[in-house]
N, C-alpha and C positions, 0 to 999 in steps of 0.2 A: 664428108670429113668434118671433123670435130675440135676444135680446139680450147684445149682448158687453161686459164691461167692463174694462179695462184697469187695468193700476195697476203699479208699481215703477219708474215713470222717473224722473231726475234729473239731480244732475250729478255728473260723475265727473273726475278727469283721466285725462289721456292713461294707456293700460296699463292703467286698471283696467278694472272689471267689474261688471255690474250683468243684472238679471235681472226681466224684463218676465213677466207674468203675461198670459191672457185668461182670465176666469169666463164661461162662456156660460149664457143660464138654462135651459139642458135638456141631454137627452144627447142631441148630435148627431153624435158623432165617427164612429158604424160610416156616416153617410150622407154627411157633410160632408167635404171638404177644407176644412183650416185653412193660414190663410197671415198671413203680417205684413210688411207692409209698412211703406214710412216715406219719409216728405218733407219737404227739404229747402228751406229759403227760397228761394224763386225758381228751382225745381226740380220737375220732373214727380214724380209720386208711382212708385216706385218696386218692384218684388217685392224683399223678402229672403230669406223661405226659408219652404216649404211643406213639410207634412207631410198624406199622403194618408190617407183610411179606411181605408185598409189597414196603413199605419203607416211607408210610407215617405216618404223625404224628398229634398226640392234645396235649392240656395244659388244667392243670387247669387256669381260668382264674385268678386266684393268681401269677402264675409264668409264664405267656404270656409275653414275650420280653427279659423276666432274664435269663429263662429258655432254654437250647437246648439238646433233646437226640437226639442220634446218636446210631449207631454202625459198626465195621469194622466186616468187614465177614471172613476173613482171621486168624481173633484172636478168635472168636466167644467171641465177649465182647459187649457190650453193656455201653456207655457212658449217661451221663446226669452231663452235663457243667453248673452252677449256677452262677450266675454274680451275681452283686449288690446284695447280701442276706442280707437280713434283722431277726433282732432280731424271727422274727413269724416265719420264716424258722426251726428254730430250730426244731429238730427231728427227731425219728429213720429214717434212708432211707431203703426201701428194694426193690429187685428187684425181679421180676412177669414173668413169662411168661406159657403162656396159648396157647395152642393149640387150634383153633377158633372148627374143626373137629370134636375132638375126647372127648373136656371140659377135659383133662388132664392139669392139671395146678403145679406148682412148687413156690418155694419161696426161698428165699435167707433168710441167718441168719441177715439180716440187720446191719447198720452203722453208727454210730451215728454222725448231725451235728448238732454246736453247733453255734450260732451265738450272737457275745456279743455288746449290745449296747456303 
């Protein structure tokens, strides 16, 4: 068992930047793909941007150049840094991770941001 917690959302206006955190309770990063998603009121839940066991990474093409996850292995956390957000950003965030192996998969209670024009 796995548990993800989230924490850094809020609200920001338009342009700024804010920095979403996952704490997982164990180290599962050499097995696990981490991803964060995020959903929109009256909106399918959506991929934003994953980072593999291996250490690479994708975007949705919505948040290509805005967007950066990361994570430090030490803290077993997983980061996803937002620059320039815009009002459409706005959205539950949650964080995913999936074991490519075994399809055991986990979710975070998600984080709300909020972005004001």
């Amino acid at each position: 068992q796995v548990q993800l917690v989230e924490s850094g959302g809020g609200m920001v206006q338009a342009g700024g930047s804010l920095r979403l955190s996952c704490a997982a309770s164990r180290n599962i990063f050499s097995t696990y793909a981490m991803s964060w998603y995020r959903q929109a009121p009256g909106k399918q839940r959506e991929l934003v941007a994953t980072i593999s066991s291996g250490g690479s990474t994708n975007y949705a093409d919505s948040v290509k150049g805005r967007f950066t996850i990361s994570r430090d292995n030490a803290k077993n956390t997983v980061y996803l840094q937002m620059n320039s957000l815009k009002p459409e950003d706005t959205a539950v965030y949650y964080c995913h991770a999936r074991q490519i192996s075994s399809g055991y998969e986990y979710w975070g209670q998600g984080t709300q941001v909020t972005v004001s024009s």
